[in-house]
C-alpha positions in Angstrom: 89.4 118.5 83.6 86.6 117.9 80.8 83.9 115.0 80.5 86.2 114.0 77.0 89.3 114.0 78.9 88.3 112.0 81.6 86.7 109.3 79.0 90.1 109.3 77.0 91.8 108.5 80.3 89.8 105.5 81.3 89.9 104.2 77.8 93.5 104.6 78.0 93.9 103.5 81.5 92.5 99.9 80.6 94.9 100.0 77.3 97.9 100.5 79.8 96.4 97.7 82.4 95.8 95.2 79.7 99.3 95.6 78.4 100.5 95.4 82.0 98.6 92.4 82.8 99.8 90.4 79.5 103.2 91.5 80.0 103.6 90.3 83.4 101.4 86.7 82.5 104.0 86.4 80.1 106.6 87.0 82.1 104.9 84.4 84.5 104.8 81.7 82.0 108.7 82.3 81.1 109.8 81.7 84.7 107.4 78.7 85.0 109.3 77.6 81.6 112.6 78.1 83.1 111.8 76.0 86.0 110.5 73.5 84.0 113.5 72.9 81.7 115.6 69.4 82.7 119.2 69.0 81.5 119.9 66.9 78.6 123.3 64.9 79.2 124.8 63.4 76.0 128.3 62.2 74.7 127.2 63.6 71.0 129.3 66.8 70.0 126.5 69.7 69.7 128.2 71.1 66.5 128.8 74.6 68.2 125.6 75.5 69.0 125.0 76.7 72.6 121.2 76.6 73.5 120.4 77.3 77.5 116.8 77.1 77.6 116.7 78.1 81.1 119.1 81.5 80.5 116.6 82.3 77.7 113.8 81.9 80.0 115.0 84.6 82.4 116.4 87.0 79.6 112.6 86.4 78.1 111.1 86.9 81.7 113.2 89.9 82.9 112.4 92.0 79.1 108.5 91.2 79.8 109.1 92.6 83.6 111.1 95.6 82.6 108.3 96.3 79.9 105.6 95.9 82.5 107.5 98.5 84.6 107.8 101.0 81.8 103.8 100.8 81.3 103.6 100.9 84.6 105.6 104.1 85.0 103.3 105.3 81.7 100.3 104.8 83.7 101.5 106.3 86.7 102.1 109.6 84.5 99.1 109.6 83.0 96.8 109.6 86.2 98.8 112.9 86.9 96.1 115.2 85.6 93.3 113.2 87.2 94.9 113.1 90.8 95.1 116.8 90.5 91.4 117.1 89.7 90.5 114.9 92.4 93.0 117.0 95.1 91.1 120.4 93.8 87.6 118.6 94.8 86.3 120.4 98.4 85.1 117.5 100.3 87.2 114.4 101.3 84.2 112.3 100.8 84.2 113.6 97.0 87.7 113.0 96.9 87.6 109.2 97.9 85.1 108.4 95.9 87.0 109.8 92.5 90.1 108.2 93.9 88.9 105.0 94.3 87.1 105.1 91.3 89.5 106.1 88.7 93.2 106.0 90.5 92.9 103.3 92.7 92.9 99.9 91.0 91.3 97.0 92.2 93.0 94.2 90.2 91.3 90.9 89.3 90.9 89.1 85.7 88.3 91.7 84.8 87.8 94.5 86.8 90.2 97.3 86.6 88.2 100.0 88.6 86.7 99.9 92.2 82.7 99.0 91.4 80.1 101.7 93.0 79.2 98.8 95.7 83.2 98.5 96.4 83.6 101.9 97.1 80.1 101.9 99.2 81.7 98.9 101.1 84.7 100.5 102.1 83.4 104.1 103.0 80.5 102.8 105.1 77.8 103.8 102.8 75.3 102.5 100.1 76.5 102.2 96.4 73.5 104.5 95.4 74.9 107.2 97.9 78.6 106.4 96.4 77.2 106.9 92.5 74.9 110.3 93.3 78.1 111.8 94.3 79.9 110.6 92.2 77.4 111.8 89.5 77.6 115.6 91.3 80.7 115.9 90.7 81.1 115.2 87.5 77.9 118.0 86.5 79.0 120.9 89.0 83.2 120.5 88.6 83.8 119.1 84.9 82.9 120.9 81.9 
């Protein structure tokens, strides 16, 4: 794997996750929609029309979900190449570190990838110890 491919994979990594993310908020605001919707009782002939608000609010819900899985399953497929990479690497401790940092996701409004301090958290070590690896790697294995 190449500096440019890894840096076309994050930029397209946080394309996917931002799709993902509006795709499921929207298929959060349709269920809250359908909940929301109170029947209208009336002796006044509708003229043929047949509106149900709340059947339209989980056709709406279940398209956004069912596009938010197909990103998802994009997504999945694209980290691929760099979970290879990442299962080459020598060390286990080089191997977390890349994982957590570009395969692992650590969801939240804004973040999208663990943070150096994160990843120091979690393996027991400082974020400056987490980032010189990290840094190693990418100068002795990527091109």
């Amino acid at each position: 794997m190449t500096r440019s491919e890894l840096s076309q994979y994050i930029a397209e990594r946080n394309r996917l996750n931002a799709k993902i993310n509006q795709a499921l908020e929207n298929a959060t605001i349709e269920r809250l929609k359908g909940c929301k919707v109170t029947p209208t009782y009336s002796d006044m002939p509708k003229g043929g029309q047949s509106s149900d608000k709340v059947q339209n609010a989980v056709e709406l819900a279940d398209k956004y979900t069912q596009e938010a899985n197909l990103l998802i399953d994009k997504l999945n497929s694209l980290k691929e190449p760099v979970r290879a990479f990442i299962c080459d690497l020598p060390k286990s401790t080089q191997r977390k570190i890349m994982y957590y940092r570009y395969i692992s996701e650590s969801y939240g409004k804004t973040k999208i990838c663990w943070s150096w301090r994160d990843i120091g958290k979690i393996m027991g070590t400082t974020k400056d110890y987490v980032k010189r690896t990290h840094d190693k790697i990418i100068l002795q294995h990527m091109v």
